[in-house]
N, CA, C and O of each residue as an XYZ file, in Angstrom:
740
protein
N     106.404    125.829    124.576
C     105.312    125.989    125.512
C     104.321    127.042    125.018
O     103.175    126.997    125.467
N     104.585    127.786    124.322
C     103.783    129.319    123.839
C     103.346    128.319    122.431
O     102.145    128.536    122.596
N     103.360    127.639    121.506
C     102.571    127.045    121.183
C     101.457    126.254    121.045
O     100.572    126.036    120.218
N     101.932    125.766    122.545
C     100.743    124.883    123.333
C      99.784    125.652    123.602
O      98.707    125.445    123.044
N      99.938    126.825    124.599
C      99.060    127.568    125.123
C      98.840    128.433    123.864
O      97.883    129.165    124.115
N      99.190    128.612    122.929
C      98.743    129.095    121.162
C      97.687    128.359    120.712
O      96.609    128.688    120.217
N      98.159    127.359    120.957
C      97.269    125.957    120.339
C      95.901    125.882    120.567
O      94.945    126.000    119.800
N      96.005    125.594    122.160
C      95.058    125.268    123.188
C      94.261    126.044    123.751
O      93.439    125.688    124.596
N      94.492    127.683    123.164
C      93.843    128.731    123.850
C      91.944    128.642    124.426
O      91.442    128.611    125.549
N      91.445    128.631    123.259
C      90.160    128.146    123.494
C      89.797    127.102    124.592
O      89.248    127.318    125.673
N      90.224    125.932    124.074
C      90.623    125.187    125.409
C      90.704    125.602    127.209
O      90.003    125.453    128.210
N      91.646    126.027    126.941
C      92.075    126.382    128.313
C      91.117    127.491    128.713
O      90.616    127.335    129.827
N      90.727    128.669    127.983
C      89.890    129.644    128.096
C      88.284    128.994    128.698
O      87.604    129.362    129.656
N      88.066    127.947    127.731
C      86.636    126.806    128.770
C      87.058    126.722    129.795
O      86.597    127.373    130.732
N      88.054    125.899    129.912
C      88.201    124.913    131.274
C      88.126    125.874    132.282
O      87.363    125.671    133.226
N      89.293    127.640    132.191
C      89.107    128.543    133.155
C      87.768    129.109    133.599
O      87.404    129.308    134.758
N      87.190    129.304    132.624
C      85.348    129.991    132.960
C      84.903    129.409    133.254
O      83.921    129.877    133.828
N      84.975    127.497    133.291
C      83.899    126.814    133.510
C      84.144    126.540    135.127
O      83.052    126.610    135.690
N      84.960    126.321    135.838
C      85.810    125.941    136.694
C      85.582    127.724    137.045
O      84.527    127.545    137.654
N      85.748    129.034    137.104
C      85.622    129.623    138.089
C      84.110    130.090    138.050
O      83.730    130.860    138.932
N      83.464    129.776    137.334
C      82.097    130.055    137.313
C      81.239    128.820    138.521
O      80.420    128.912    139.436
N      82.118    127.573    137.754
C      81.643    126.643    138.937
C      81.929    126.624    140.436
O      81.096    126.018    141.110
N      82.847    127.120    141.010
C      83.372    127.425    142.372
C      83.088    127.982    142.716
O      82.964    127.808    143.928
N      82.588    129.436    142.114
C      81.997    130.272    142.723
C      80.828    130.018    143.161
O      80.583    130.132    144.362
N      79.895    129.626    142.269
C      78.182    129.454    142.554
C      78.434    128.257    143.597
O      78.101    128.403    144.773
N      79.042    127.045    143.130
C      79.613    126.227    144.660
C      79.758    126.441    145.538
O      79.223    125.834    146.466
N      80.678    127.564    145.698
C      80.496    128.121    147.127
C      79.525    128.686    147.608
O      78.928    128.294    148.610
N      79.236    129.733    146.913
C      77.808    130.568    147.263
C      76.707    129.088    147.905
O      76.257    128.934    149.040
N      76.560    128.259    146.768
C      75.522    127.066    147.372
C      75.570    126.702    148.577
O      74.673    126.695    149.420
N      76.870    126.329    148.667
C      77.522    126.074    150.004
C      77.244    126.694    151.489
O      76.834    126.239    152.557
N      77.690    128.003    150.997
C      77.229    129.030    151.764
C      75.875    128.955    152.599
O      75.755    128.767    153.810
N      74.985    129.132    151.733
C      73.435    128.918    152.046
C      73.024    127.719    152.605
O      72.186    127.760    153.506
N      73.569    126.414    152.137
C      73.368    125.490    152.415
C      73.470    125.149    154.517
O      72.838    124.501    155.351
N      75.015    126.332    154.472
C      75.200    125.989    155.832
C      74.456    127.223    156.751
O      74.792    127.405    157.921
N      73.876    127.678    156.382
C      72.932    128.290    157.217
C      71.537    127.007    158.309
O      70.765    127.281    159.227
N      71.755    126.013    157.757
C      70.756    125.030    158.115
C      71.356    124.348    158.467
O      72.341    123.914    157.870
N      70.872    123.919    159.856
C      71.558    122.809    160.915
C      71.055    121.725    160.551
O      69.828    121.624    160.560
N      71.815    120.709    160.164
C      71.490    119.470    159.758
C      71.333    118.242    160.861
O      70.615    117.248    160.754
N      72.298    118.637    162.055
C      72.187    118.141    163.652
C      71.197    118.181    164.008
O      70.853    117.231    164.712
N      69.969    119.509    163.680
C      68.623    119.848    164.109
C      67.288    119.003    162.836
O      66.133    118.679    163.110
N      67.991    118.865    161.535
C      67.104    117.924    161.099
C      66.423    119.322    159.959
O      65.432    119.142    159.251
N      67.056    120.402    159.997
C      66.563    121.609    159.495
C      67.155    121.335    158.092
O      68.252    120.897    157.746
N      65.857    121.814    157.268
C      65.997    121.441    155.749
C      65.981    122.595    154.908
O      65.394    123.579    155.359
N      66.536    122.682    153.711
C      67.125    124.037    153.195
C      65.319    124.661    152.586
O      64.259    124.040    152.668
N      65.516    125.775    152.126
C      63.796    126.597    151.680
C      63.782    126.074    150.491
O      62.725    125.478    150.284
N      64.702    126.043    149.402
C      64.782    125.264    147.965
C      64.506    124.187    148.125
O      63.548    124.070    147.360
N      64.716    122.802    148.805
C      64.281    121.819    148.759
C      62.773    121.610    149.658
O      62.176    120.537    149.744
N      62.490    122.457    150.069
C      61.253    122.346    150.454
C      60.160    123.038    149.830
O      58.967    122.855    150.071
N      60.629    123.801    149.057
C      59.397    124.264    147.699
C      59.813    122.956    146.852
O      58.838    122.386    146.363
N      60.786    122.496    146.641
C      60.808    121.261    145.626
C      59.874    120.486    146.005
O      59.024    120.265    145.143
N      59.712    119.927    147.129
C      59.263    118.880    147.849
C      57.377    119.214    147.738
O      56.602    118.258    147.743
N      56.831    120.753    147.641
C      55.689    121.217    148.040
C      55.282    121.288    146.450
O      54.109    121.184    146.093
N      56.307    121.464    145.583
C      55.909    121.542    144.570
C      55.785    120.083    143.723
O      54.962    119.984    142.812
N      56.670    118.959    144.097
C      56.254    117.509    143.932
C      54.769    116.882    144.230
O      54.008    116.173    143.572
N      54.705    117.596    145.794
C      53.227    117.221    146.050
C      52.278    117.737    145.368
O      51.320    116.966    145.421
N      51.957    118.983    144.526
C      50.794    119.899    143.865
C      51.228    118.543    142.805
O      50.425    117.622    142.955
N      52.221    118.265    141.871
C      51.967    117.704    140.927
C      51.907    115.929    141.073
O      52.112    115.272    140.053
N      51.645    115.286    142.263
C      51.669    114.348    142.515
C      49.834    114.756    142.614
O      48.987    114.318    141.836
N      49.621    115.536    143.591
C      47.705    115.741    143.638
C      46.988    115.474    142.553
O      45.929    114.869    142.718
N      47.370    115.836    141.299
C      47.005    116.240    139.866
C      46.620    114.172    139.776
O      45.840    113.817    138.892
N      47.130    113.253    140.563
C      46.859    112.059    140.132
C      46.252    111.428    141.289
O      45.400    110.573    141.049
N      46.530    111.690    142.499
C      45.582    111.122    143.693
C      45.818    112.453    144.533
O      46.737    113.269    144.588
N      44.426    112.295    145.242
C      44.421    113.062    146.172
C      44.659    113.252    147.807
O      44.425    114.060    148.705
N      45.394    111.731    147.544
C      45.856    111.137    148.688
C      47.396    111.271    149.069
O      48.013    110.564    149.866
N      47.911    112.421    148.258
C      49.639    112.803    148.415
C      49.310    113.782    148.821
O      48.348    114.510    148.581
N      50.830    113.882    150.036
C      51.101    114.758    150.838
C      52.522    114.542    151.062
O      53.094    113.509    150.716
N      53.138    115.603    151.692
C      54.655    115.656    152.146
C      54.590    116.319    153.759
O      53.945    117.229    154.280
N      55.522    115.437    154.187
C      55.638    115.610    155.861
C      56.653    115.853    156.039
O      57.402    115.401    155.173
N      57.501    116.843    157.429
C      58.930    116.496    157.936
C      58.991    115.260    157.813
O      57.999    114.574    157.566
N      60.673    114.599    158.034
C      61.093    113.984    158.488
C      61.390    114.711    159.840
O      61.765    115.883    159.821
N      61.215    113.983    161.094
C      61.886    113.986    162.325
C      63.086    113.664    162.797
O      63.792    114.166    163.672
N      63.243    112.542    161.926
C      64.184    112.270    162.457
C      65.770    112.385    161.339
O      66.783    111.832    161.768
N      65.824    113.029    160.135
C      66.720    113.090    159.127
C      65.986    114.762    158.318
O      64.866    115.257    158.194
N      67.140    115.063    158.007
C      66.916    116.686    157.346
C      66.291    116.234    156.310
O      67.076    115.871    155.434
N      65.265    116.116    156.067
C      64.602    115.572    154.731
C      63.434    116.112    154.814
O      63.130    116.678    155.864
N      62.472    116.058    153.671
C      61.104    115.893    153.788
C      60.632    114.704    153.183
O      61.068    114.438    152.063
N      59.305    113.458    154.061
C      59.015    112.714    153.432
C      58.364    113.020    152.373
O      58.058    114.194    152.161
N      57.922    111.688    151.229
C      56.921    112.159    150.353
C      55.813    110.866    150.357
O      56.278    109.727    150.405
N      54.128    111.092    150.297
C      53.601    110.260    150.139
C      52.670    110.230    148.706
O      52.391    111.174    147.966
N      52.387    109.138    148.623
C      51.689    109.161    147.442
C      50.619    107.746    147.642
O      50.971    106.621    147.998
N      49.277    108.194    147.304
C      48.088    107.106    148.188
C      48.274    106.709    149.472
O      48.038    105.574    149.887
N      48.758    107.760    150.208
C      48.786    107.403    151.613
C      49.831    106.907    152.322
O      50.123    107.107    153.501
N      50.559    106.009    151.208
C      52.056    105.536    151.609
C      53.287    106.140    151.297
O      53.552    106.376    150.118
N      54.168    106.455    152.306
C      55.354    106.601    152.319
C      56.320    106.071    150.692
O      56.441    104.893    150.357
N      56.794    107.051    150.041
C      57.367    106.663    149.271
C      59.179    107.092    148.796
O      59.988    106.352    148.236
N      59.315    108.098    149.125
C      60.229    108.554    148.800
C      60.785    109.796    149.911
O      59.864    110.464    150.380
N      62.080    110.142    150.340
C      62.393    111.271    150.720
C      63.325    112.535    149.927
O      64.320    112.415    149.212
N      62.549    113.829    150.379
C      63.569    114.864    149.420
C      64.529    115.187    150.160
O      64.258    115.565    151.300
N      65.661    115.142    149.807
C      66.927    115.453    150.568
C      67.044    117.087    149.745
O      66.279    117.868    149.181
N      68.586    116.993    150.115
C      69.107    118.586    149.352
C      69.638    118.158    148.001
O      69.888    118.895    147.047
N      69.742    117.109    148.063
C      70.321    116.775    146.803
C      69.648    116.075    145.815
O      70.281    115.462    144.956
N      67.831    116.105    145.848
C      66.717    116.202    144.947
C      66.612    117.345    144.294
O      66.284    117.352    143.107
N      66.923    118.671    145.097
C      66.444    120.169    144.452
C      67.117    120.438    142.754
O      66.931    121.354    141.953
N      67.849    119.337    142.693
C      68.928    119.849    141.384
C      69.446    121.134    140.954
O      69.645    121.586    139.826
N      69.666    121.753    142.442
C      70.719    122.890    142.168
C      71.892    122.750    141.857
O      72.332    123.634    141.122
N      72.646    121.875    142.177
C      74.180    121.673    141.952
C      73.897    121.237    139.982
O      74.351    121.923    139.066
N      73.006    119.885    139.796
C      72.561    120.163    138.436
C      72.488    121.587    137.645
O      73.051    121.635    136.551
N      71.947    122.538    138.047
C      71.404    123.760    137.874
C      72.937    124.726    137.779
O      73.383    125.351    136.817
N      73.381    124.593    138.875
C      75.189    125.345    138.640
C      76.181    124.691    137.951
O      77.294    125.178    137.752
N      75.777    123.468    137.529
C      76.759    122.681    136.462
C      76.552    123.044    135.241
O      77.542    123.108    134.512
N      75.046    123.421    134.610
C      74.278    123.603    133.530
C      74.332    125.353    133.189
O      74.199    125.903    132.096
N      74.557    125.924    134.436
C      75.223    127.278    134.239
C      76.693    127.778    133.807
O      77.009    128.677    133.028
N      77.525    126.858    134.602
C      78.813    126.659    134.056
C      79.104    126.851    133.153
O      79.602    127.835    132.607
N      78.564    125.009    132.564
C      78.593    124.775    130.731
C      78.658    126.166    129.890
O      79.403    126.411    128.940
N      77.302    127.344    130.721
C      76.563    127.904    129.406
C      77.490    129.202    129.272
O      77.579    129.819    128.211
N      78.246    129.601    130.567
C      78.728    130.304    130.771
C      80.270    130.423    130.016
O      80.834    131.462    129.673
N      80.770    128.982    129.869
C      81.981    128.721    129.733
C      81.897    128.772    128.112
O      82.946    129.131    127.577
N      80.980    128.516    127.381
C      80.928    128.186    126.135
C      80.073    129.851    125.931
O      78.843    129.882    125.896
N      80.887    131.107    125.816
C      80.373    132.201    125.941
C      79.055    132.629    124.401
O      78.817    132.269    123.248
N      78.684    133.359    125.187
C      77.732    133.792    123.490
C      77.463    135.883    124.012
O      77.973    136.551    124.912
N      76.599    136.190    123.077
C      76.309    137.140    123.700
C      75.605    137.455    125.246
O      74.836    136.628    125.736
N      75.908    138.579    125.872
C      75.912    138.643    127.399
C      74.259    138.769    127.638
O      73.716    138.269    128.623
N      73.622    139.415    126.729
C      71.830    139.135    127.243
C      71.370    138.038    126.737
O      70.467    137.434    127.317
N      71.861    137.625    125.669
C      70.908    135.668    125.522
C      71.829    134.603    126.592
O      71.449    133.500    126.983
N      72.911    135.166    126.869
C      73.281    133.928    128.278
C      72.730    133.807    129.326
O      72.663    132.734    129.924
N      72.003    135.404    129.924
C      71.411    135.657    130.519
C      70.125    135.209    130.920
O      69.734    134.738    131.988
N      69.201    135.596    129.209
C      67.916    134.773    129.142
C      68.002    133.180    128.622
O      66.927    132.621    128.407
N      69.082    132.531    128.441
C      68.821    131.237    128.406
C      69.408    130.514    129.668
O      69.513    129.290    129.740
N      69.769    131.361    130.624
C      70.597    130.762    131.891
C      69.341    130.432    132.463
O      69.134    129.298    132.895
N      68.206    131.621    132.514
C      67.060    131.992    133.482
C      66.316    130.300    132.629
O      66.263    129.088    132.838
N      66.016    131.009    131.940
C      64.882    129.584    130.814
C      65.436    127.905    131.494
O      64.915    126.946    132.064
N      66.641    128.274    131.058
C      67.147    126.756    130.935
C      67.091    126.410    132.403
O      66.860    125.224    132.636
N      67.273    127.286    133.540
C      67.100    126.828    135.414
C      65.451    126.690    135.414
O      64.893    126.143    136.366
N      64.732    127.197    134.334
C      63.551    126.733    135.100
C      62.697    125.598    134.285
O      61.524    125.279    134.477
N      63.588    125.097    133.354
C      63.128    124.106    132.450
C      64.018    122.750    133.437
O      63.517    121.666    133.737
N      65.254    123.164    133.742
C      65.746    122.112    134.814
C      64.664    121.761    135.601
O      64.084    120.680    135.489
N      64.281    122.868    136.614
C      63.679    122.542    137.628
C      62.403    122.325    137.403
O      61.827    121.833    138.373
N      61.579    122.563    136.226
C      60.519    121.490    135.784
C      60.639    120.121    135.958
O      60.099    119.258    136.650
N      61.691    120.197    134.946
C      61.935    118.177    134.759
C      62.177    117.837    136.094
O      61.565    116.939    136.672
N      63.065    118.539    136.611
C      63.291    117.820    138.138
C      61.835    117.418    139.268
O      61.846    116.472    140.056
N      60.936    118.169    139.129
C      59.809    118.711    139.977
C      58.955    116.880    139.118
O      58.341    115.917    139.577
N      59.352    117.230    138.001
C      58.409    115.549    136.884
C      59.076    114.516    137.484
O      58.490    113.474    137.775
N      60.472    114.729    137.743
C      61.178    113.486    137.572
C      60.903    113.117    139.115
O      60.730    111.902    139.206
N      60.809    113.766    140.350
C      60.376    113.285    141.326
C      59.246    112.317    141.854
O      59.057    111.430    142.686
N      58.615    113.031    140.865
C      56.686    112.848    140.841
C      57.018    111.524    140.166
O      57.216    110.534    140.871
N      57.092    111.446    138.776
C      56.996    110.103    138.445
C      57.989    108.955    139.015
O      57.890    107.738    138.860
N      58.829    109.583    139.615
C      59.996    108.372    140.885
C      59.037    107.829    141.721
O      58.919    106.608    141.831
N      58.352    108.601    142.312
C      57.179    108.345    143.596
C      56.011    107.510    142.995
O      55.621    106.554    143.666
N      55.464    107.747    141.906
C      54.714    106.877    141.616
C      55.074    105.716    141.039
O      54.357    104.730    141.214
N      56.382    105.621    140.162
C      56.912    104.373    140.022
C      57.000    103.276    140.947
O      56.463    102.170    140.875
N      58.085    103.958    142.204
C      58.243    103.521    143.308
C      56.795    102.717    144.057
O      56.709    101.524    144.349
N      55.957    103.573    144.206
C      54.718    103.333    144.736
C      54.090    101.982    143.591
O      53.504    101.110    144.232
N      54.116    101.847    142.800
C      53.696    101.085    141.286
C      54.489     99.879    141.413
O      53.770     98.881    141.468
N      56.014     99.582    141.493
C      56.697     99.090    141.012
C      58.383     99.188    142.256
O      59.488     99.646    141.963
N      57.896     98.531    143.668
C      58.914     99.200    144.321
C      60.208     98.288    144.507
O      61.260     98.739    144.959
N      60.032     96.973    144.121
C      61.283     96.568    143.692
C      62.376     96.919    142.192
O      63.350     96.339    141.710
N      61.691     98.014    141.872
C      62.325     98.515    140.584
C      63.117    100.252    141.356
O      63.674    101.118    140.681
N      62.897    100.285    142.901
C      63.393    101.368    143.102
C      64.966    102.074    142.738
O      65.315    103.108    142.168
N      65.740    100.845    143.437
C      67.157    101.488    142.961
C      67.361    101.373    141.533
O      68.364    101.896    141.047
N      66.767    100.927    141.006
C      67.263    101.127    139.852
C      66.502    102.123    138.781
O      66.883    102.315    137.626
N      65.844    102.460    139.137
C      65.157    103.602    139.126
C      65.357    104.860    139.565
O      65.159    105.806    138.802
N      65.789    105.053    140.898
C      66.574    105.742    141.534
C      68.113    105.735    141.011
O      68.287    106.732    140.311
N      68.903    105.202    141.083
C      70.452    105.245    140.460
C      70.552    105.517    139.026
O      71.647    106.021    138.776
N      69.834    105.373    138.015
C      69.961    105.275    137.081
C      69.078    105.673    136.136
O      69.677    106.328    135.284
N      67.206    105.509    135.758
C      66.467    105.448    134.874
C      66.906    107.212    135.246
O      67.777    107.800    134.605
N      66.050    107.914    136.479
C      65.969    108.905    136.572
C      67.044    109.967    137.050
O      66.774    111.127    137.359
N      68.323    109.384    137.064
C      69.639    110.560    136.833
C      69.458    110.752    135.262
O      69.333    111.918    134.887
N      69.422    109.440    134.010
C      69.585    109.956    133.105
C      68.988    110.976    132.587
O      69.360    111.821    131.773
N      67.332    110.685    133.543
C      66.896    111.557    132.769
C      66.325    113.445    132.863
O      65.567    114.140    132.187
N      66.966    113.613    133.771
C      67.953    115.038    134.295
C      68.963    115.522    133.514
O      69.057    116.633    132.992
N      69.933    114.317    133.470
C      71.328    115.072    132.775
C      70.979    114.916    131.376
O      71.657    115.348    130.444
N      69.784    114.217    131.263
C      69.847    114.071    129.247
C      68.637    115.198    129.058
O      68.187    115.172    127.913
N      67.943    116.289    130.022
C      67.326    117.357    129.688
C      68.838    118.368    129.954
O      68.717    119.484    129.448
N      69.860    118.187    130.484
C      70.601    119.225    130.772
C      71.496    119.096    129.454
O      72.015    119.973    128.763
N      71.500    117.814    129.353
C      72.740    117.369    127.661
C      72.212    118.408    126.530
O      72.786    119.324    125.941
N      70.434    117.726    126.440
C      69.698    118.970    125.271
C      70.102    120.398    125.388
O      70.498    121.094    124.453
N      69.995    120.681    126.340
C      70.172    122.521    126.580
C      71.092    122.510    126.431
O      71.178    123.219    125.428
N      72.333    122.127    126.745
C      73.725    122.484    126.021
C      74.247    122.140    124.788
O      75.276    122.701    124.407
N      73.510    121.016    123.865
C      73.620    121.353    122.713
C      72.514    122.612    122.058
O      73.165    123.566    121.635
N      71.430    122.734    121.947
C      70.835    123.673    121.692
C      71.593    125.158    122.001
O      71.465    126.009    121.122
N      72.358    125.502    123.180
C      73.121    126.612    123.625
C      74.002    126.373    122.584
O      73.877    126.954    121.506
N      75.001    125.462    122.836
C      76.298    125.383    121.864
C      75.743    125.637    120.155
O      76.279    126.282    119.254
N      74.733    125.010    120.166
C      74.356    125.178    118.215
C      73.670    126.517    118.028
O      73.579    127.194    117.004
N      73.278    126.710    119.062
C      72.023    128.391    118.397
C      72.454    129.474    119.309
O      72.178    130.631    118.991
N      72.949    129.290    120.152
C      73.181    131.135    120.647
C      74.810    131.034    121.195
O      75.083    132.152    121.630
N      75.741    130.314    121.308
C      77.257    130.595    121.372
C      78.165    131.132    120.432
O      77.765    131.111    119.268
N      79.133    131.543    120.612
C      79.666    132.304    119.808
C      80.566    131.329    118.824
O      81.198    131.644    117.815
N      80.375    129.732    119.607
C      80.900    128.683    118.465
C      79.664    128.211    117.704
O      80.022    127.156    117.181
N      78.645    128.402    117.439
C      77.254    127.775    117.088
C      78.078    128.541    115.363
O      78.762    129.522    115.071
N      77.473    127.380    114.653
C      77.893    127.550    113.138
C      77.166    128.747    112.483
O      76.045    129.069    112.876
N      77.712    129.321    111.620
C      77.483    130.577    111.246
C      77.328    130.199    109.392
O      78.024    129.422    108.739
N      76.228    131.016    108.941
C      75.826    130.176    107.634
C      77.380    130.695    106.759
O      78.110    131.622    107.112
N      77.535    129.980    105.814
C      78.816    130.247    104.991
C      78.825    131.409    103.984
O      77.956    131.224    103.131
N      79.502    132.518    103.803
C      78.881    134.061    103.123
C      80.413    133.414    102.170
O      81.409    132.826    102.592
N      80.018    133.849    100.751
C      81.289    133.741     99.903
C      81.277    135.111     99.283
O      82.169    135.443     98.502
């Protein structure tokens, strides 16, 4: 058994950091999350700068987008030329994205001030793409709305987790403490 855990050290050393790094900020999310009555239709402050910040970059193409409560669901609608297109839930903001992508960076250690400044970089390069990936959902949608679910389920998860895939190889190759090191003879 002391071979295994010999063996596997590294290993197991990820899985532990990644997993209590992730539970923690989970909870914390959590936490916050339940400050907002969802019975009342009350929507979290992060997803509603998401939602305000979809609309500034939806304006940039008509000037006919806007975002409204929902009344009747914790959401905010979103419009784009006037029509109803899409709603932001809590689970548009790509925070849980954002604490998964911290995890990773955390678990795969490097030095303690570039984890720091690429934790910060890399949450707000997430929440760029996320803020794009909304905007162009809504106008797709609006463009092309029998292409929604599949658009929705699929074009635009990938293309979240394949800006979060980049940053963790870029982390893992250039600032971790496994990133290859030139060969000195």
């Amino acid at each position: 058994m002391k071979k295994y855990l010999s063996d596997y050290k590294p290993f197991l050393l990820f899985l532990a950091k990644f997993f209590a790094v992730y539970l923690v900020l989970t909870f914390a999310y959590q936490s916050y999350l339940f400050e907002f009555d969802t019975n009342k239709n009350e929507v979290d402050g992060f997803t509603k700068t998401v939602a305000s910040q979809t609309e500034i970059v939806l304006s940039i193409f008509d000037n006919h987008s806007f975002i409204m409560k929902n009344l009747k669901e914790p959401c905010v609608n979103l419009f784009f030329h006037n029509q109803w297109v899409a709603r932001i839930i809590e689970g548009c903001n790509a925070l849980s994205v954002i604490i998964l992508f911290i995890s990773f960076v955390f678990a795969f250690t490097g030095k303690f001030g570039k984890t720091i400044v690429f934790i910060l970089f890399g949450s707000l390069i997430i929440h760029f793409f996320n803020i794009v990936r909304i905007a162009l959902l809504a106008m797709s949608v609006y463009y092309h709305p029998k292409s929604q679910e599949f658009l929705h389920n699929i074009v635009f998860p990938l293309f979240i987790y394949g800006v979060v895939f980049l940053l963790w190889i870029i982390w893992v190759n250039k600032f971790s403490f496994y990133a290859s090191k030139p060969y000195k003879k």
